[in-house]
C-alpha atoms as one frame of an Amber mdcrd trajectory, in Angstrom:
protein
  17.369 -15.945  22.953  17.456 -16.401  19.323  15.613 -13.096  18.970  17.868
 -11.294  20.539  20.975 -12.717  18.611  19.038 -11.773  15.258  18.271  -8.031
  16.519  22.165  -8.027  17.602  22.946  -9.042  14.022  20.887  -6.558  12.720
  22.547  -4.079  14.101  25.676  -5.293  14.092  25.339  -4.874  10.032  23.862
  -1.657  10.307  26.822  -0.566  12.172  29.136  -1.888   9.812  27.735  -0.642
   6.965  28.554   2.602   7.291  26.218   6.232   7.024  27.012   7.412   3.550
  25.305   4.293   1.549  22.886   3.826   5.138  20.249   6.534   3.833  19.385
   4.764   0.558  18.934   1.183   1.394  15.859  -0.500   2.269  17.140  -1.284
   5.592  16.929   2.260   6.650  13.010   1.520   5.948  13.277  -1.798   8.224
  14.602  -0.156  11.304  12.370   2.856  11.112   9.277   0.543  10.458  10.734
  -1.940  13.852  11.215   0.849  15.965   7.585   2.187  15.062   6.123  -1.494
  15.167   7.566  -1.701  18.438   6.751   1.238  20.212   3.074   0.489  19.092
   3.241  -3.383  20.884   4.754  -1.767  23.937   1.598   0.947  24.074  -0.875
  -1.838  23.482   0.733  -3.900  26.814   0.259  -0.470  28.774  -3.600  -0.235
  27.653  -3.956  -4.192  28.211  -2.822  -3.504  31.801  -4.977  -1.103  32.255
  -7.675  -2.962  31.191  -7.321  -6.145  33.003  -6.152  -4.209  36.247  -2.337
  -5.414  36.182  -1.447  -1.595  36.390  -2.796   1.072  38.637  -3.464   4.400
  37.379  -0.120   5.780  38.629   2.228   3.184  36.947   0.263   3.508  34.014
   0.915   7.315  33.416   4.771   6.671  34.528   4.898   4.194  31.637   2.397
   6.546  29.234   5.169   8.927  29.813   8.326   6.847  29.342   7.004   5.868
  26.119   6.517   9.551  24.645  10.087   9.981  25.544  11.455   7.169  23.448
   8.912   8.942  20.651  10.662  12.511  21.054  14.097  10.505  21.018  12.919
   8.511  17.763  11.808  12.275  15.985  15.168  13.252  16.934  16.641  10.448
  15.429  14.391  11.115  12.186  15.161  14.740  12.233  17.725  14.828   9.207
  15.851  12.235   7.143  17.308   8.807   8.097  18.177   6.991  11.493  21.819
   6.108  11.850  22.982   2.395  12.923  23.960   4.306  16.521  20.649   6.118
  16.863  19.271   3.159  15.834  21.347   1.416  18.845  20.195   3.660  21.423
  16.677   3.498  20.361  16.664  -0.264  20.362  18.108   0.035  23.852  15.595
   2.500  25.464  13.148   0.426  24.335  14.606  -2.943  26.050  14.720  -0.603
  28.929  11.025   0.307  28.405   9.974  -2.958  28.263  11.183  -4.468  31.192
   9.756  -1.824  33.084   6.771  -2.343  31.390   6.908  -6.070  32.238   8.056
  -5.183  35.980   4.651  -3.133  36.770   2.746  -5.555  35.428   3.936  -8.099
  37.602   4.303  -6.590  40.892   1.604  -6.722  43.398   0.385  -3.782  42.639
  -3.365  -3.848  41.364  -6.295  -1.823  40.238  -9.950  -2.991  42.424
């Protein structure tokens, strides 16, 4: 729980601090470096489930494609240079959403012989 009040905090600053000063701080670094730290743990649980037989073949290409889509939505963020506090947001949030569902096929009674 206390993870998710520090990530809330986070962001909750990077709201607050506005776009026009966002682009040259350090914590523009941070959330680019969180979101790409992230996406890599999340890809790792897929292949892990795949590997010990938690997800079929199926579930594993549903969540193989779920996460390229949070990847095109993070090079649209990055387009113009920087992520915003709200693209950084929405990112966060697809990737809660990701995660759970990653979580969710892993634990259903669905298995690979």
């Amino acid at each position: 729980m206390s993870n998710l009040r520090s990530h809330t905090l986070l962001f909750t600053l990077l709201v607050a601090s506005g776009t026009s000063t966002y682009a040259e701080t350090p914590l523009t670094q941070a959330v680019e470096q969180r979101v790409d730290h992230r996406q890599d743990r999340q890809e790792q649980r897929i292949d892990n489930g795949v590997s010990s037989g938690a997800l079929t073949a199926p579930e594993a290409r549903r969540l193989g494609r779920e996460q390229a889509r949070v990847a095109r939505a993070e090079n649209r963020a990055e387009a113009d240079g920087k992520i915003t506090p709200r693209e950084a947001v929405a990112l966060e949030k697809r990737q809660d959403v990701a995660s759970r569902r990653i979580y969710r096929q892993k634990h259903d009674a669905q298995t690979r012989p």
